[in-house]
PDB file of N, CA, C and O in Angstrom:
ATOM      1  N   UNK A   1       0.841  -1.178   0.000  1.00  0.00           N
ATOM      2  CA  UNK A   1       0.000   0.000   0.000  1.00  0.00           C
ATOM      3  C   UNK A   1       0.881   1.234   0.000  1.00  0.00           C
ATOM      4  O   UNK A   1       1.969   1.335   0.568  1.00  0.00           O
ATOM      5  N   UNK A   2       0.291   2.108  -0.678  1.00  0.00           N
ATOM      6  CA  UNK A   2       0.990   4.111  -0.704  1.00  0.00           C
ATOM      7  C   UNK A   2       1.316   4.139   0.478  1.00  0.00           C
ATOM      8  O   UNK A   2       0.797   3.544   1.422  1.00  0.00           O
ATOM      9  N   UNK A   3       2.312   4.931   0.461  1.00  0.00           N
ATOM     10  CA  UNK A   3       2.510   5.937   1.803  1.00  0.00           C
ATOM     11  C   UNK A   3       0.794   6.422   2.213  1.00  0.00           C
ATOM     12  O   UNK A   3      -0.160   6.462   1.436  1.00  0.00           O
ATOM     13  N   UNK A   4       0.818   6.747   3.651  1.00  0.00           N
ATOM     14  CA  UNK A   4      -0.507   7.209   3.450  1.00  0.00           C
ATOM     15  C   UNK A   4      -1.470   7.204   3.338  1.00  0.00           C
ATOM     16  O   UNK A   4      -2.265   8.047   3.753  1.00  0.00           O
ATOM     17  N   UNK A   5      -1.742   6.003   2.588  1.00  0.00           N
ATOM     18  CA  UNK A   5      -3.184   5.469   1.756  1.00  0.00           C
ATOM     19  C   UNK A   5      -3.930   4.569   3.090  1.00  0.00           C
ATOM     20  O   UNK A   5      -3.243   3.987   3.930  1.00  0.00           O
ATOM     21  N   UNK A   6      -5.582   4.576   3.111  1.00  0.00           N
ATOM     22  CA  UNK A   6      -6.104   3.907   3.845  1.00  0.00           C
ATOM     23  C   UNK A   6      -7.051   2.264   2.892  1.00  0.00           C
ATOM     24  O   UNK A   6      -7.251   1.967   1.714  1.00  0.00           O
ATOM     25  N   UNK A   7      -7.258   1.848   3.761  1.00  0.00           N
ATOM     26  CA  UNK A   7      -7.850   0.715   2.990  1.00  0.00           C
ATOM     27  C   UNK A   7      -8.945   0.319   3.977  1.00  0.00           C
ATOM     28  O   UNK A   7      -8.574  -0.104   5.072  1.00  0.00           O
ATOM     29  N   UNK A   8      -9.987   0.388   3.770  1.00  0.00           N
ATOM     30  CA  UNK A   8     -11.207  -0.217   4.830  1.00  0.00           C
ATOM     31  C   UNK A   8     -11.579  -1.074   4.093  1.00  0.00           C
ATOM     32  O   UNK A   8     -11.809  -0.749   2.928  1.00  0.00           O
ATOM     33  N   UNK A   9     -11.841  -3.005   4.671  1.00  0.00           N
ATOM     34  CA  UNK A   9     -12.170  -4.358   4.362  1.00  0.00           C
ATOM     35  C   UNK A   9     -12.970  -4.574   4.814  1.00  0.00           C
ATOM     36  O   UNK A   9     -12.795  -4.334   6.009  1.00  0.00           O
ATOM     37  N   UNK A  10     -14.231  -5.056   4.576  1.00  0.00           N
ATOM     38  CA  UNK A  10     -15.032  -6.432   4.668  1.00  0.00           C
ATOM     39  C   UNK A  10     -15.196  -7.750   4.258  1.00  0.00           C
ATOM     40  O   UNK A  10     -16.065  -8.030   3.432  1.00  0.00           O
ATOM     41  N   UNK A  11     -14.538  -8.507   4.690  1.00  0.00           N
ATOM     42  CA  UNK A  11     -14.189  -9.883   3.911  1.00  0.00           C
ATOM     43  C   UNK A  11     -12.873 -10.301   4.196  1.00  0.00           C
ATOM     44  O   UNK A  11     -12.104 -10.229   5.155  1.00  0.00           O
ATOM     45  N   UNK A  12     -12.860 -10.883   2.749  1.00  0.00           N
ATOM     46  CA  UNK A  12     -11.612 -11.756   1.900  1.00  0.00           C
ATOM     47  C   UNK A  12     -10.810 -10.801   1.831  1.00  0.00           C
ATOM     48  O   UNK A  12     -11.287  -9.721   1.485  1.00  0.00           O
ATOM     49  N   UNK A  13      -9.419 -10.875   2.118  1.00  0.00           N
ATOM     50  CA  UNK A  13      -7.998  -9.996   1.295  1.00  0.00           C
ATOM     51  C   UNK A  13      -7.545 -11.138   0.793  1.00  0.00           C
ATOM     52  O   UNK A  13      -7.281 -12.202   1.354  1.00  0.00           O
ATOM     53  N   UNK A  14      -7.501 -10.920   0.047  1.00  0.00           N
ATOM     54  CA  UNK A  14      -6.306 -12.352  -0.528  1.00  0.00           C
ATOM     55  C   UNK A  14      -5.053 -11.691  -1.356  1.00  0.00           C
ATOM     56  O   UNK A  14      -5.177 -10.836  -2.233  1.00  0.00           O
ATOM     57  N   UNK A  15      -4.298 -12.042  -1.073  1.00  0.00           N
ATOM     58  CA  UNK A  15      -2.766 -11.946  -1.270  1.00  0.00           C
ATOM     59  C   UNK A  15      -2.035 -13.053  -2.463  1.00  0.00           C
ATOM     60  O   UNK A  15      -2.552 -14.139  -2.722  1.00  0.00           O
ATOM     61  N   UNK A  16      -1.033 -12.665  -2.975  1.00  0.00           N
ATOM     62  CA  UNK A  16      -0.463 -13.840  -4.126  1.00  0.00           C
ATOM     63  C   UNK A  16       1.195 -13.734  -2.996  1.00  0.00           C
ATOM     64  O   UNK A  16       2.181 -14.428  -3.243  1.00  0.00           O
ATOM     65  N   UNK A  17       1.153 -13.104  -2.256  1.00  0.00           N
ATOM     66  CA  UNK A  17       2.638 -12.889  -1.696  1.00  0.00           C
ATOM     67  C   UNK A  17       2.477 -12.046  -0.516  1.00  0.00           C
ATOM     68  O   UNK A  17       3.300 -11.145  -0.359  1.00  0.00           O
ATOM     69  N   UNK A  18       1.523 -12.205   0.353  1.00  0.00           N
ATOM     70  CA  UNK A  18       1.909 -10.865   1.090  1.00  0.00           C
ATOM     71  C   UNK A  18       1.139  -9.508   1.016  1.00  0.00           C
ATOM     72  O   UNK A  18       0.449  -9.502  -0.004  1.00  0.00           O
ATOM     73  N   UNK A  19       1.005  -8.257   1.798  1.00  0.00           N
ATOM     74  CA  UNK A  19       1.157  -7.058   1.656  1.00  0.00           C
ATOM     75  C   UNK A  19       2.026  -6.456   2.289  1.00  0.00           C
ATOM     76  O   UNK A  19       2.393  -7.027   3.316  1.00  0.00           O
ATOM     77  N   UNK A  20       2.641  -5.211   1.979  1.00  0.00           N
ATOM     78  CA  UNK A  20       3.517  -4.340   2.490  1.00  0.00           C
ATOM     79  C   UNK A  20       2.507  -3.385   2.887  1.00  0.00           C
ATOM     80  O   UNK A  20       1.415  -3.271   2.329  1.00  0.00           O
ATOM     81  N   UNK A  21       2.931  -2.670   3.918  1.00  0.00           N
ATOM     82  CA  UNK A  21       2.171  -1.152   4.512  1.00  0.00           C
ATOM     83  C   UNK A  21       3.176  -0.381   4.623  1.00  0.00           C
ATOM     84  O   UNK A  21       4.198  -0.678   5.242  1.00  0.00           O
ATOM     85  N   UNK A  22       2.937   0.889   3.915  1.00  0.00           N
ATOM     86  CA  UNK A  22       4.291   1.536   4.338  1.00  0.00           C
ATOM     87  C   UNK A  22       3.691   2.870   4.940  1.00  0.00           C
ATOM     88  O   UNK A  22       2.544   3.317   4.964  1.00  0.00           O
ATOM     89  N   UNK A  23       4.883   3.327   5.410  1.00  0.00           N
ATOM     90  CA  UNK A  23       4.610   4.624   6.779  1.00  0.00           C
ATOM     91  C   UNK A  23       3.425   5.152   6.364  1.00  0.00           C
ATOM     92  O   UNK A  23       3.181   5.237   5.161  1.00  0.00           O
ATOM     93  N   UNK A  24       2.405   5.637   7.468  1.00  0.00           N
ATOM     94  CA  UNK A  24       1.680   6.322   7.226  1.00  0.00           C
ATOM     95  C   UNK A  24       0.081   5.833   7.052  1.00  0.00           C
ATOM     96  O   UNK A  24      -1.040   6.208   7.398  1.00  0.00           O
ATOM     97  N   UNK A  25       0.642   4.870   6.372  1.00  0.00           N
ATOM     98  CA  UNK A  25      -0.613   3.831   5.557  1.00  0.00           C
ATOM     99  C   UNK A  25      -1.614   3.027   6.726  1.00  0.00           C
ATOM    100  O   UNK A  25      -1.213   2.553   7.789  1.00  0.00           O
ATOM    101  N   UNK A  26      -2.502   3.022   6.400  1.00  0.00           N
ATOM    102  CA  UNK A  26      -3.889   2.031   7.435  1.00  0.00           C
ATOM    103  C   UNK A  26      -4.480   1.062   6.955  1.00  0.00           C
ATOM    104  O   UNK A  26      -4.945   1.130   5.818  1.00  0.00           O
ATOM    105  N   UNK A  27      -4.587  -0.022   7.696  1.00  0.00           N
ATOM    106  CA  UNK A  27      -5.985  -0.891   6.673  1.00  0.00           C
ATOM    107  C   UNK A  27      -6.375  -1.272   8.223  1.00  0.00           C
ATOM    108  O   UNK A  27      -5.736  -1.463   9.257  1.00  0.00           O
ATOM    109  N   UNK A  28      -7.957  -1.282   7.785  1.00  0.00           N
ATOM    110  CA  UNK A  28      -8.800  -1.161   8.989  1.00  0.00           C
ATOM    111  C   UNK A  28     -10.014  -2.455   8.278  1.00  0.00           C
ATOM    112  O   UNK A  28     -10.732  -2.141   7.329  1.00  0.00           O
ATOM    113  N   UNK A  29     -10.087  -4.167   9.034  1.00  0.00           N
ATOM    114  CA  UNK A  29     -10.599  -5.142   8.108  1.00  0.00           C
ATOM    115  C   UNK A  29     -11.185  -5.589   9.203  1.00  0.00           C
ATOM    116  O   UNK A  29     -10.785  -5.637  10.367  1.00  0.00           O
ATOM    117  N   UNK A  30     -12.446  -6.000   8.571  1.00  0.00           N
ATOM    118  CA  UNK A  30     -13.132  -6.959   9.403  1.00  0.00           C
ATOM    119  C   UNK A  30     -13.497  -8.461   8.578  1.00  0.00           C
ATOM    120  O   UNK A  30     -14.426  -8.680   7.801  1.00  0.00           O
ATOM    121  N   UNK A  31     -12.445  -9.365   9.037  1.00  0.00           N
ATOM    122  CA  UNK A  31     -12.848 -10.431   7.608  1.00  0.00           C
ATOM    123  C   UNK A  31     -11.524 -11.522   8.089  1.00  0.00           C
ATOM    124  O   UNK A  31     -11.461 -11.950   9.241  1.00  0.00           O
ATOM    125  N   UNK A  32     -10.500 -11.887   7.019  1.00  0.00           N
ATOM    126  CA  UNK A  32      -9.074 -12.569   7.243  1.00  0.00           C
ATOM    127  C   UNK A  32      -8.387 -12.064   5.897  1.00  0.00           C
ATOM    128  O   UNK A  32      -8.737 -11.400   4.921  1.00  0.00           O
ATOM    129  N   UNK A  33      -7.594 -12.509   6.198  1.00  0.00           N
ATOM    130  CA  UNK A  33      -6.927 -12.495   5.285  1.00  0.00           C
ATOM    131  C   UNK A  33      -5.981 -13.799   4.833  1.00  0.00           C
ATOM    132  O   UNK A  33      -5.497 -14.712   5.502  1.00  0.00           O
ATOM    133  N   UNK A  34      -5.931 -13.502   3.480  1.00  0.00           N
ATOM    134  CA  UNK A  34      -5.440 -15.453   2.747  1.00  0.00           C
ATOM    135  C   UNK A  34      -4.021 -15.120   2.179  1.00  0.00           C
ATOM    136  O   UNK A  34      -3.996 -14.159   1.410  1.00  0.00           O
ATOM    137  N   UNK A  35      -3.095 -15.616   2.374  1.00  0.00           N
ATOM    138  CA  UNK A  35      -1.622 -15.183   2.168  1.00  0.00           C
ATOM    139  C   UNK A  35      -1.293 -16.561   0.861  1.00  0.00           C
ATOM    140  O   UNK A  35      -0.832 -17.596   1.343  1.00  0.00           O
ATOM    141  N   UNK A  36      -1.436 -16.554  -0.096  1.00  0.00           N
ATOM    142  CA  UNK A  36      -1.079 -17.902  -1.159  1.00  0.00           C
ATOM    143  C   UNK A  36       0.158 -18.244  -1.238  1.00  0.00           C
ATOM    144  O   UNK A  36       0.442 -18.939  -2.213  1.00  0.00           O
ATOM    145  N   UNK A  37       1.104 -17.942  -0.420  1.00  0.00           N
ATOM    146  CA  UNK A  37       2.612 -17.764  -0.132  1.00  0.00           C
ATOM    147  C   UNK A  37       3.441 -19.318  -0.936  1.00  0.00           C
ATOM    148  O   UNK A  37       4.635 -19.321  -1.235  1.00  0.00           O
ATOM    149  N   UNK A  38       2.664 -20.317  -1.128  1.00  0.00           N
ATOM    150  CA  UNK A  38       3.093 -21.116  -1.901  1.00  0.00           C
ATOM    151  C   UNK A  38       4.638 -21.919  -1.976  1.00  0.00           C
ATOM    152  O   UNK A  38       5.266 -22.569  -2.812  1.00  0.00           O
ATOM    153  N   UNK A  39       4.874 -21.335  -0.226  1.00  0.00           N
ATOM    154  CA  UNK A  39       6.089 -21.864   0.076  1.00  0.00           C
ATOM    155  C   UNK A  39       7.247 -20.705   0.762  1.00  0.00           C
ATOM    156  O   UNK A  39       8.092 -20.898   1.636  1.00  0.00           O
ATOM    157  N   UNK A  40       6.989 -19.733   0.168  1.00  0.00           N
ATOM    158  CA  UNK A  40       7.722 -18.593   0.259  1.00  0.00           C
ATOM    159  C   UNK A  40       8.199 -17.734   1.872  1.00  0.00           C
ATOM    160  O   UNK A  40       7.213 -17.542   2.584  1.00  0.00           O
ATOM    161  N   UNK A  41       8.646 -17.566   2.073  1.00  0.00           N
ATOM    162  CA  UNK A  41       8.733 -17.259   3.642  1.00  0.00           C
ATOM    163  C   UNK A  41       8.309 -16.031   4.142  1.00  0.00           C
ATOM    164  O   UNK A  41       8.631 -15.646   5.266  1.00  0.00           O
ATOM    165  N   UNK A  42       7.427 -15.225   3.186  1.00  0.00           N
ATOM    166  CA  UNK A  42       7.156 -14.143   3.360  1.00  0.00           C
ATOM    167  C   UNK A  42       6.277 -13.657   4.310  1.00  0.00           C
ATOM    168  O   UNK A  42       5.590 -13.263   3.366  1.00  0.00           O
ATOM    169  N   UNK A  43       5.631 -13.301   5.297  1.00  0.00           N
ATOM    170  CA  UNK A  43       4.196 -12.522   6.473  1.00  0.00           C
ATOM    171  C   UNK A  43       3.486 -12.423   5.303  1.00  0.00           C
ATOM    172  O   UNK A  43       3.866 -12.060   4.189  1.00  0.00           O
ATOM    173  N   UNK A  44       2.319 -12.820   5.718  1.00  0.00           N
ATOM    174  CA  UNK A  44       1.107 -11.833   5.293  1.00  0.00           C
ATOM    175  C   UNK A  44       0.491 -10.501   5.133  1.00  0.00           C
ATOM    176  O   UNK A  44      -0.340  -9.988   4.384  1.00  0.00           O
ATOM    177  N   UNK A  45       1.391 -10.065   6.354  1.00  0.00           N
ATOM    178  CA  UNK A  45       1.396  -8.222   6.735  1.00  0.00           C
ATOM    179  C   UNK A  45       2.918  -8.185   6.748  1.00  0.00           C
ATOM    180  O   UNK A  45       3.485  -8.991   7.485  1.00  0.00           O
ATOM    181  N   UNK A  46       3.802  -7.160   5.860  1.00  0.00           N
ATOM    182  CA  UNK A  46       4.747  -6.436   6.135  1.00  0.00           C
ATOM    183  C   UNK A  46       4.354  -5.245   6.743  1.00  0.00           C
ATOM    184  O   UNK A  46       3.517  -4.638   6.075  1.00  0.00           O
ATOM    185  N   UNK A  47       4.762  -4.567   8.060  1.00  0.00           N
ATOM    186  CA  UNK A  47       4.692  -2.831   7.946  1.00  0.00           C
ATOM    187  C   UNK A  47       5.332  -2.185   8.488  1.00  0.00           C
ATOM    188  O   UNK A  47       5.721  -2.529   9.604  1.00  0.00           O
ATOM    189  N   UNK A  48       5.638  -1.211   8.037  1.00  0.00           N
ATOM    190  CA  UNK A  48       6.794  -0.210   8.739  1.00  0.00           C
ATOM    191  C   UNK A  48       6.279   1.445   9.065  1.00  0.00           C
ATOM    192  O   UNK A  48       6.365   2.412   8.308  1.00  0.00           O
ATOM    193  N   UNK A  49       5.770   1.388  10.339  1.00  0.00           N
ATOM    194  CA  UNK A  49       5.245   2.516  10.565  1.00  0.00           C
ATOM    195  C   UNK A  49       4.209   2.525  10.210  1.00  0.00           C
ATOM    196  O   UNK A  49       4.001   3.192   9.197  1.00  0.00           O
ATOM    197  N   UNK A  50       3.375   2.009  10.666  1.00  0.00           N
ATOM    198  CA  UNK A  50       1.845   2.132   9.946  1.00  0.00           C
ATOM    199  C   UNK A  50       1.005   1.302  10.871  1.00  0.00           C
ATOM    200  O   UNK A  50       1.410   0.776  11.908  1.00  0.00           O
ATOM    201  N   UNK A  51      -0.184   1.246  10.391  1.00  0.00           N
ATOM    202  CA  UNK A  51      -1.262   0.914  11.358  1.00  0.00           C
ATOM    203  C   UNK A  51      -2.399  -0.102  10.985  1.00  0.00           C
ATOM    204  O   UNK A  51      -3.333   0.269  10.274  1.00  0.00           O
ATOM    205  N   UNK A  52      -2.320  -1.403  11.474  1.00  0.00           N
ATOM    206  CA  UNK A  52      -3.426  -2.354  10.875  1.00  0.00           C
ATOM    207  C   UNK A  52      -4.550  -2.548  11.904  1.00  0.00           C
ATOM    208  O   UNK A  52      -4.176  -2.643  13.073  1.00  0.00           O
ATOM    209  N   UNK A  53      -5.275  -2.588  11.769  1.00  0.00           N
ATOM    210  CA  UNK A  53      -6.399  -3.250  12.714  1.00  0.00           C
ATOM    211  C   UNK A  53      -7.440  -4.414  12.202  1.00  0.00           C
ATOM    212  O   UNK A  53      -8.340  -4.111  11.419  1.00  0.00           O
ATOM    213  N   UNK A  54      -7.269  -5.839  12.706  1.00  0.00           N
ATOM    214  CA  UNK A  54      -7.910  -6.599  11.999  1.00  0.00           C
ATOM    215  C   UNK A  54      -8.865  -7.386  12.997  1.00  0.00           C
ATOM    216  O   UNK A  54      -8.530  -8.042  13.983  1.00  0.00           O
ATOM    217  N   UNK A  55     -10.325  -7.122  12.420  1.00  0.00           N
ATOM    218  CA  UNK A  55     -10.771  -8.062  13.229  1.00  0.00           C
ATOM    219  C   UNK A  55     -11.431  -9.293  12.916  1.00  0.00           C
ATOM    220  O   UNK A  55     -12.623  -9.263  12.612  1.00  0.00           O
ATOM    221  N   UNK A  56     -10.524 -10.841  12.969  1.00  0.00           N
ATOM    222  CA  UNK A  56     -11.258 -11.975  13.031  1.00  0.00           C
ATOM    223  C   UNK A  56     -12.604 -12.222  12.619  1.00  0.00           C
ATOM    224  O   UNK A  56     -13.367 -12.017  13.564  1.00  0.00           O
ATOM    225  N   UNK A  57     -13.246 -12.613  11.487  1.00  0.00           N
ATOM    226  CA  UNK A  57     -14.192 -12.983  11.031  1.00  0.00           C
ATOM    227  C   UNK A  57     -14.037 -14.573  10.441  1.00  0.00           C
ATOM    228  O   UNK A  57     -13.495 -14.588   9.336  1.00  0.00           O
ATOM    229  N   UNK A  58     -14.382 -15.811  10.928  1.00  0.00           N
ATOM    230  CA  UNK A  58     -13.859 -16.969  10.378  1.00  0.00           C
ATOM    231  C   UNK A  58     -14.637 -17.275   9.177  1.00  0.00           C
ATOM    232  O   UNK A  58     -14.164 -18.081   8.375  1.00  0.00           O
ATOM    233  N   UNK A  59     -15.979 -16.631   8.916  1.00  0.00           N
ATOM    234  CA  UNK A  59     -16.864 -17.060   8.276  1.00  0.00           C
ATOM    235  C   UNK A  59     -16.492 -16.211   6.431  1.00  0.00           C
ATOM    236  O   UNK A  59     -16.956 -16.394   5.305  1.00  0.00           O
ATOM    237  N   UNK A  60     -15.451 -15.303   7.013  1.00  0.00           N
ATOM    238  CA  UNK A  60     -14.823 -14.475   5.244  1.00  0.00           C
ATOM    239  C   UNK A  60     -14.022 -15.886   5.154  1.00  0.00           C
ATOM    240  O   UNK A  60     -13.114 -15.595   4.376  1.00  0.00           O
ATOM    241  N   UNK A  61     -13.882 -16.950   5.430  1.00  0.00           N
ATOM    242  CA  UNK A  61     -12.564 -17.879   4.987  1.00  0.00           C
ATOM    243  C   UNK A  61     -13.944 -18.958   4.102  1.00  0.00           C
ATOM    244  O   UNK A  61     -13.667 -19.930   3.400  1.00  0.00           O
ATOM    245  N   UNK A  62     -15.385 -18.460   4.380  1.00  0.00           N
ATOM    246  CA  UNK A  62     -16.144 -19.789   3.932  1.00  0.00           C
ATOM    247  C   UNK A  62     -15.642 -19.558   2.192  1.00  0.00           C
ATOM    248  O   UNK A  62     -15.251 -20.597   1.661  1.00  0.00           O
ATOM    249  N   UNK A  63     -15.636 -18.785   1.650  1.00  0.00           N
ATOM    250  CA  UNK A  63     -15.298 -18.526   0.553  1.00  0.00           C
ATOM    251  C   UNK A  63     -14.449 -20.205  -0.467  1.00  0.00           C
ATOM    252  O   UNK A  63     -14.470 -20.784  -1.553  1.00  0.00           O
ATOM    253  N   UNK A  64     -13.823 -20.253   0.913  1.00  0.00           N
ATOM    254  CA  UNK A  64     -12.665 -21.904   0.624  1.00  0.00           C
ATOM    255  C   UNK A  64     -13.067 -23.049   0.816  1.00  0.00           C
ATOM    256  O   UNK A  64     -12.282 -23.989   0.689  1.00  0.00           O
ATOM    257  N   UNK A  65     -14.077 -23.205   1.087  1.00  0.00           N
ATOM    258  CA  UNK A  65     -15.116 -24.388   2.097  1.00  0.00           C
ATOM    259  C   UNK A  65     -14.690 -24.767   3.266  1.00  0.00           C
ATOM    260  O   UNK A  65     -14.303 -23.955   4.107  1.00  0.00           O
ATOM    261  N   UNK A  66     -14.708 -25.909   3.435  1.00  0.00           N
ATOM    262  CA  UNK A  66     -14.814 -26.647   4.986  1.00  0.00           C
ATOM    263  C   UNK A  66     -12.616 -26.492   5.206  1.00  0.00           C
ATOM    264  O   UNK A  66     -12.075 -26.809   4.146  1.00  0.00           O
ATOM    265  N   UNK A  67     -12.082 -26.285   5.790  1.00  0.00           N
ATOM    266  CA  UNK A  67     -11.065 -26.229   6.339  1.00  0.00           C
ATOM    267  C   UNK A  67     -10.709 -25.593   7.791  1.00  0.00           C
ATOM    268  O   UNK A  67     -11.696 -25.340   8.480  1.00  0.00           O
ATOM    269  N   UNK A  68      -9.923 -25.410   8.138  1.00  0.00           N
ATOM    270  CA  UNK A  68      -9.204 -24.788   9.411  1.00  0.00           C
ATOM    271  C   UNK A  68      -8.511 -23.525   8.882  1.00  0.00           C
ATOM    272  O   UNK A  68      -7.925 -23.306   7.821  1.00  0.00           O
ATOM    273  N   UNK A  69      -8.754 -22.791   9.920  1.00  0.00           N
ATOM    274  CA  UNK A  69      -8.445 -21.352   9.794  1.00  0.00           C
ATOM    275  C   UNK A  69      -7.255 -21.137  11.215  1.00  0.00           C
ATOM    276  O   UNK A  69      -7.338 -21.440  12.405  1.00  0.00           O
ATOM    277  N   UNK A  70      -6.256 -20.517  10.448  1.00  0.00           N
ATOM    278  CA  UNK A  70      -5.300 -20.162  11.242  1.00  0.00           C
ATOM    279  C   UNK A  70      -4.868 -18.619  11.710  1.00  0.00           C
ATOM    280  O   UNK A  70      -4.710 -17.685  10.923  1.00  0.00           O
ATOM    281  N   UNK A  71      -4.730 -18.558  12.991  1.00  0.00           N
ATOM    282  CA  UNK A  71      -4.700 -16.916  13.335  1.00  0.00           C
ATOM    283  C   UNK A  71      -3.235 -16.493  13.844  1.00  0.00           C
ATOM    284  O   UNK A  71      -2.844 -17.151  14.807  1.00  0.00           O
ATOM    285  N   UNK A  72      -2.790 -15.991  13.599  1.00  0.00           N
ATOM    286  CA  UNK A  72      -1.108 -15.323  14.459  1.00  0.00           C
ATOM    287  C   UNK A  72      -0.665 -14.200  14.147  1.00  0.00           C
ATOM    288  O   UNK A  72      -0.865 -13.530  13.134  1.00  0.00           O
ATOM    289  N   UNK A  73      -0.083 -14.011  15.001  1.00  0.00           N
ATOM    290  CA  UNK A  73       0.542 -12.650  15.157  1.00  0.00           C
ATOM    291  C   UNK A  73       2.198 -12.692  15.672  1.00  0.00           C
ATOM    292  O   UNK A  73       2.626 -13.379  16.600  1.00  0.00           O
ATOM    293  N   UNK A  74       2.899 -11.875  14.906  1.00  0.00           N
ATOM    294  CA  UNK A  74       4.515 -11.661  15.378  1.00  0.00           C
ATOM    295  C   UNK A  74       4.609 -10.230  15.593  1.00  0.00           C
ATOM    296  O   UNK A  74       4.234  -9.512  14.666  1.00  0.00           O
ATOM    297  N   UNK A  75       4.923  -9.843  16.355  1.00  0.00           N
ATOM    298  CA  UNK A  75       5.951  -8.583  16.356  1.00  0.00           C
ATOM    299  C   UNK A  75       7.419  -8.544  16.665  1.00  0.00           C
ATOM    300  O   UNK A  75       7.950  -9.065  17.646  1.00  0.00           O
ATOM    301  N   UNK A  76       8.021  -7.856  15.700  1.00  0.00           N
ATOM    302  CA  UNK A  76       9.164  -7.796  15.923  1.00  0.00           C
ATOM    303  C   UNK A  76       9.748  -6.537  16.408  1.00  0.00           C
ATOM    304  O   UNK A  76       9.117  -5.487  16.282  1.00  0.00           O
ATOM    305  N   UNK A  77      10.865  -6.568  16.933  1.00  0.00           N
ATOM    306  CA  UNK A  77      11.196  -5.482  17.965  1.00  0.00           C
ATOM    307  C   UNK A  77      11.715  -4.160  16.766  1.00  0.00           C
ATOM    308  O   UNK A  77      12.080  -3.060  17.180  1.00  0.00           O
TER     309      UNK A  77
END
């Protein structure tokens, strides 16, 4: 995402790699988000200076059918 830029979600984010947030930037979601990382070692959320707020919805994952939904969080110092 822009410097700056906001993003308000309902649902699905789905990702092919990831997002980056860079300074400034917001995304404000009520839903999950799907990272297709395909092996890759990349987060789902990169951000540097910026601000996410996500809140848990298991039922944006029905989209995929019947599976397990996984939740985590890292921060790094």
């Amino acid at each position: 995402m822009c410097e700056g830029s906001t993003l308000v979600a309902d649902g699905l984010i789905y990702t092919a790699d990831g997002m980056t947030i860079t300074p400034r930037a917001s995304v404000d979601q009520v839903g999950a988000m799907y990272h297709n990382n395909r092996g890759t070692p990349n987060p789902g959320f990169t951000t540097r200076d910026a601000t996410v707020v996500l809140r848990f919805d298991p039922l944006a994952l029905a989209a995929f059918g019947k599976g397990a939904a996984l939740l985590s969080w890292e921060q790094l110092p």
